[in-house]
Steps between C-alpha positions, in 0.01 A plus 500: 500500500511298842642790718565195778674274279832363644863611402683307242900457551571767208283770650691436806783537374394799259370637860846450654660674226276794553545547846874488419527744234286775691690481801847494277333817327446680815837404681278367797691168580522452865852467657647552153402858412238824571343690257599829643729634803416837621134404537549104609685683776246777619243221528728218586593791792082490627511131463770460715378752770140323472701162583649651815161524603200308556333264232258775427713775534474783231662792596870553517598615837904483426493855207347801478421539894338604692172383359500146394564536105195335216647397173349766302451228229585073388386405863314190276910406410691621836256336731547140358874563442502567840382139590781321281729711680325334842546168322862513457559683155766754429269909451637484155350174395227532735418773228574349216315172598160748553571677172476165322202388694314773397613520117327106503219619670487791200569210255261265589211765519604621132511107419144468704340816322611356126353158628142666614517616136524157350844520399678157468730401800827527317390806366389633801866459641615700214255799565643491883848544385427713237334742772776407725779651257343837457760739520245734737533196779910363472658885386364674818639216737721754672128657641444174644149440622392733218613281231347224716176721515484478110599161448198419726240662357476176323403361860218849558332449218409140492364594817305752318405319206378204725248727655367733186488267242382129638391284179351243745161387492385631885652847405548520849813634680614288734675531825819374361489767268417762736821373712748551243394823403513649854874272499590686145436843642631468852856402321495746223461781731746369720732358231542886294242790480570482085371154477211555730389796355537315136274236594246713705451718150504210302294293638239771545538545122449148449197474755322790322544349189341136575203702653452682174600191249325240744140556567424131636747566745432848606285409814778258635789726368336843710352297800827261565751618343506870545493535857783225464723718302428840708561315856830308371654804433372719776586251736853461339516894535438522813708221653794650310406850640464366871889320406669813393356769775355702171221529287702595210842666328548851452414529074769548297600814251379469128773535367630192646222297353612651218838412480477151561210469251550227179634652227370324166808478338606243848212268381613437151887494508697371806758608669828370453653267730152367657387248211697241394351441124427888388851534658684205246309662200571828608166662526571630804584860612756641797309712753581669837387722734695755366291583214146350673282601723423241790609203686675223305224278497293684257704406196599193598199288621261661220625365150129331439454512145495134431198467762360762363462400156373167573279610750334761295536240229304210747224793594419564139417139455316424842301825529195376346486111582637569911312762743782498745739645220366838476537515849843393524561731249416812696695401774829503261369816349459665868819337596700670209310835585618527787840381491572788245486727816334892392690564187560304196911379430612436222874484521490776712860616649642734695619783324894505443434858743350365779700229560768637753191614663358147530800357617345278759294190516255642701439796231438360219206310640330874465417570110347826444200516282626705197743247443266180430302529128137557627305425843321127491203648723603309814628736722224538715459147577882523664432824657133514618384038557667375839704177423570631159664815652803288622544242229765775369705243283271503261657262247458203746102501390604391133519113711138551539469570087719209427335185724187669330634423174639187612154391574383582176799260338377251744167546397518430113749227569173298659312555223685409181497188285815273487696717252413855636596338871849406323533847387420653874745251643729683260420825590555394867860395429596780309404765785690322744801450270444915463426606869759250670860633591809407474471213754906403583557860534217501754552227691827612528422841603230301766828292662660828557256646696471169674860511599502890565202392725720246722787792498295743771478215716895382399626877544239718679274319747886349734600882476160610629483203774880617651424877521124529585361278792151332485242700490664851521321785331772656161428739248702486200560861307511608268112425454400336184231302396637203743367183296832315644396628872203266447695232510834563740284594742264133577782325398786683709292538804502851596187770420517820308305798363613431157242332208496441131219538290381890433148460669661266785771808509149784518357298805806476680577867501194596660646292822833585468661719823563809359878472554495236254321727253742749570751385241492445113106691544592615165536116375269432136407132491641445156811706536815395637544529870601852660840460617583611839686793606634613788241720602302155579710423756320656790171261360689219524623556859164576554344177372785290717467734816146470525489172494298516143788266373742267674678534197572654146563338146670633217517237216752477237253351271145601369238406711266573205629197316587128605804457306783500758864383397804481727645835488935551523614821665861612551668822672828605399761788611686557206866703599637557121307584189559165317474323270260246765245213406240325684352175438072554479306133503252420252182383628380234318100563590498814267560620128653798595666627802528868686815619670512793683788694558467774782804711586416717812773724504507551097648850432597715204792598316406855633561393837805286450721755253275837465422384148215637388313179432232423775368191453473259824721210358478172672700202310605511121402146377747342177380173465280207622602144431333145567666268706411163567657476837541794816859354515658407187376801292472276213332660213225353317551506102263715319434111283318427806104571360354810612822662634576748247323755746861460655783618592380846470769756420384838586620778279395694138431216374246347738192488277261428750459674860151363593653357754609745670165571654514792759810727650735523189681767345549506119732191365859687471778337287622218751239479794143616657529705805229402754276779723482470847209200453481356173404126397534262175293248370725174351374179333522229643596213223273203461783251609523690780107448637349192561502229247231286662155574702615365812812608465602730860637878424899497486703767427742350287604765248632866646525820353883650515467911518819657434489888630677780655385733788518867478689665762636178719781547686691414845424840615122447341359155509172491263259221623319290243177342551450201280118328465306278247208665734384843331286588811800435749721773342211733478458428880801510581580855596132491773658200613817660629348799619249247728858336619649840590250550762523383838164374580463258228651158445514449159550162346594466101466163362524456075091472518356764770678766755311427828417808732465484887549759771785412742 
């Protein structure tokens, strides 16, 4: 086969269509969609900062002050993001433009590897989308650089099998070689430690094994290539060490590794929702973190059985007439080893008993041992190897397992006849048709977070530029893990302590003023923010006083996550008991929409009459109706599709409370009395979101509540505070007491309540 042969028109075009499909499989179409949001903005957030600085600027200098902040990872994708954003594109596309850059660049190396096997050129470009639609690269997206990281070890090993297992006649490694294997490790370190530490093992694996299969080139392979391999990666070590301030990250707990380990039963049956195929024939099963242990990720990017089986299938055939399989072979075995984590899963769940007790995200990452079905023998390669002791995730290493058995695919596919290469073209097809996902539903989901994207800089980043002047130093509380800090900050102009990012968050700390540390010290990255009380008022006046701050920021909205909508708040002094109604917009950005309803003088029966009843009643809701207009109160039929969630009649015969979801007494026989904060959670009907892509938000259907308010009178007006914002009405109350005091000035906008001294 001429390797240098030209390119016909139909491999063009079957090279076109490849590009095309990956990038429509990944949601990385630039200026259309993103593959993620919470992550494109953390990064997008560095990228921006690094733009507001020199060419070869690195650090971000605009969050987590003092010291100028490292991306603690993906500094291979923020760094050229940050020159499109120099060139004139939009963060958001800047991002999703380098995403797609470097899912070709994985592409092309898993087309270049099948080639250097002897694999056909049409073929060739099936084996790079094939590797290209592995669930272990597209399904952990919303990690961003480390689904890049996997996707490219397509890119690290070429490198690797380029300089251990030459077939030329000079047997010689030459300089080019040597070049792109320093290149290959200098990225993967700086790209995601999983990835780097995947090909570092690997190709070590794959080294040892072409000096024990390959005696003719053992001398070349132990004089040249060795100290090759040892110096690429020490030298990638230490320039990321010398970037980040630190030789290392603290290890991790067991227990974690544990928890996020691959359970078998993840590799054979997939999870419902994630696959579009297994999903149509229903072969698919529901699971949640509810009844597993660890982060989403780990049973939805691992269904692998159809690699598996052709992989093993492709090693059994290729073992004995191809050196190089055995040692791709223990590189998928190793990979698999590891990413079971210290115990063996199989279907493990939490017990029914423990899980109140596991209640958050950030617990169920910790399994304990008696709960898995035996120990795999790992365990001290997590606790006691450096590198290995903070690859907690463990799960992620099954991406090293499956481009090992990819390989091996690739592999026999070179080396069959006509009809057994027909077959393996088969087998290609099939496990994309079984790994891809439901693509509309994707790309869909990819324009959202494209449009929620724009709507920080529609609805946040005006807000921030009229309170907070250029370069002023705010600190927004309650503390979080700030990922949206990242990118208000660059982009708004002023400078804060704040960061996203948990090891970002560790470095920071250890610079912070110790006023700042003062409040929320009892914050868990992973758990929701520690609301603020009164008794942190004195910090705050001492943050502002000082001159630590020029200003504080309390949001309205997560700064964990990117999705912000337009929020609709309304205060009302009620003078009579009712019946009232209010008029609630629908967003149409989201499924399902949150109300709050926070009544700050709610009292009891007890108080009002000397009943003996002493609950702290707030409003009694009857009904909630959808209107398609604020004025005309015109209700929509329940023909209309997917209205018959409405009008909701609250009484005995309400069949369904889940959505009332916090601050509600029992349903009596004509209404739902409210506590003093309580919120609901209403659909929002499909006509009622966006019908196209592009299509802007509106909010063109409302939500009619029809309630009374306990204890409202002339001689007792009962204020009512309205809010599609959840966070506002739990706020609410720290907000006024702030306003009550005479040495703040207070401003409350629907996003943010800014606080200055006078």
């Amino acid at each position: 086969m001429d390797k240098n042969q030209h390119w016909n028109l139909r491999e063009g075009m079957l090279l076109v269509a490849a590009i095309a499909f990956v990038l429509l499989v990944h949601g990385a179409i630039p200026f259309l969609m993103i593959p993620t949001l919470d992550q494109a903005v953390w990064t997008a957030g560095f990228s921006q900062s690094f733009a507001n600085g020199s060419w070869f600027d690195i650090y971000a200098h605009d969050f987590g002050i003092p010291k100028p902040a490292a991306i603690a990872f993906g500094l291979a994708g923020a760094w050229p993001a940050s020159l499109l954003i120099r060139l004139g594109f939009y963060p958001a596309d800047a991002y999703s433009t380098m995403v797609a850059l470097w899912l070709l660049v994985a592409f092309f190396s898993a087309y270049k590897i099948s080639r250097r096997f002897g694999v056909s050129r049409p073929t060739a470009l099936l084996g790079g989308v094939t590797w290209m639609s592995m669930p272990i690269i597209w399904a952990q997206a919303y990690f961003s650089m480390v689904s890049l990281g996997a996707g490219l070890l397509a890119f690290y090993f070429l490198a690797a099998i380029n300089l251990f297992w030459r077939e030329d006649e000079t047997n010689k490694v030459t300089l080019s070689t040597v070049v792109f294997y320093f290149l290959a490790a200098i990225i993967s370190v700086f790209m995601d430690g999983y990835s780097f530490m995947m090909f570092a093992t690997g190709a070590s694996i794959l080294f040892a094994h072409a000096v024990i299969s390959r005696p003719e080139m053992r001398r070349t392979l132990l004089r040249a290539a060795l100290p090759v391999h040892v110096a690429s990666f020490a030298l990638a070590y230490v320039l990321y060490a010398a970037y980040i301030g630190r030789l290392n990250f603290d290890a991790h707990p067991i227990d974690f590794f544990r928890g996020t380990g691959l359970d078998l039963s993840f590799i054979v049956i997939p999870t419902k929702g994630i696959h579009w195929l297994p999903d149509l024939l229903g072969l698919s099963l529901r699971r949640t973190g509810e009844e597993y242990f660890g982060t989403g990720t780990v049973w939805t990017s691992t269904f692998s059985l159809p690699i598996i089986l052709a992989g093993l299938t492709a090693f059994w055939l290729a073992k004995k007439r191809v050196k190089l399989a055995m040692g791709v072979f223990l590189v998928a075995a190793f990979g698999f080893y590891m990413a079971l984590g210290p115990s063996l899963k199989i279907n493990s769940t939490i017990p029914e008993y423990l899980q109140s007790s596991y209640s958050t995200s950030r617990l169920r990452h910790f399994m304990p041992a008696d709960l898995a079905v035996m120990p795999t023998g790992n365990a001290w390669i997590s606790e006691k190897l450096p590198g290995f002791d903070v690859m907690r995730v463990s799960h992620r290493w099954s991406a090293l397992g499956v481009f090992a058995l990819w390989m091996l695919v690739m592999i026999r596919v070179a080396r069959t006849d006509r009809k057994g290469r027909a077959i393996w073209v088969g087998i290609l097809f099939g496990v994309i048709v079984l790994n891809l996902p439901n693509i509309p539903k994707e790309l869909k989901k990819a324009s959202y977070q494209h449009m929620m994207f724009h709507q920080i800089d529609d609805l946040v980043i005006p807000e921030l530029r009229q309170q907070i002047k250029k370069d002023e130093i705010v600190v927004f509380l309650p503390r979080e893990n700030d990922f949206v800090v990242n990118y208000l900050a660059p982009r708004a102009g002023f400078r804060t302590f704040n960061i996203g990012g948990d090891k970002n968050i560790a470095e920071a700390i250890t610079q912070w003023p110790s006023s700042m540390l003062g409040i929320g010290a009892e914050f868990v990255l992973g758990d929701s923010p520690v609301e603020l009380v009164p008794e942190d008022i004195p910090s705050i006046l001492k943050l502002l006083a000082d001159g630590t701050a020029d200003v504080i920021l309390i949001p309205y909205f997560s700064l964990y996550f990117g999705k912000v909508v337009a929020h609709w708040n309304e205060r009302v002094t009620f003078t009579s008991s009712g019946p009232h109604e209010i008029a609630v917009p629908l967003n149409s950005l989201v499924k399902r929409q949150d109300t709050s309803i926070f009544v700050p003088n709610a009292t009891s029966p007890q108080a009002l009459t000397g009943s003996p009843d002493d609950r702290i009643l707030g409003v009694g809701l009857l009904r909630i109706e959808l209107t398609e207009s604020n004025e005309g109160r015109k209700i929509i039929e329940d023909s209309v599709r997917d209205t018959r969630f409405y009008p909701i009649k609250i009484g005995v015969g309400l069949m369904d409370r889940g959505f009332l979801t916090t601050g509600w007494f029992d349903v009596e026989a004509h209404h739902v009395w409210s506590q003093a904060e309580s919120s609901l959670r209403l659909l929002v009907p499909e006509h009622c979101r966006r019908s196209h892509l592009m299509d802007r938000p509106t909010s063109k259907c409302f939500t009619v509540f029809k309630f009374n308010v306990f204890g409202a009178s002339q001689e007792r007006p009962v204020e009512v505070y309205f809010s599609t914002s959840t966070l506002k009405g739990i706020r609410y109350q720290f907000i006024k007491a702030l306003q009550a005091l005479p040495y703040f000035d207070v401003v409350d906008t629907d996003l943010f309540a800014s606080v200055r001294l006078r």
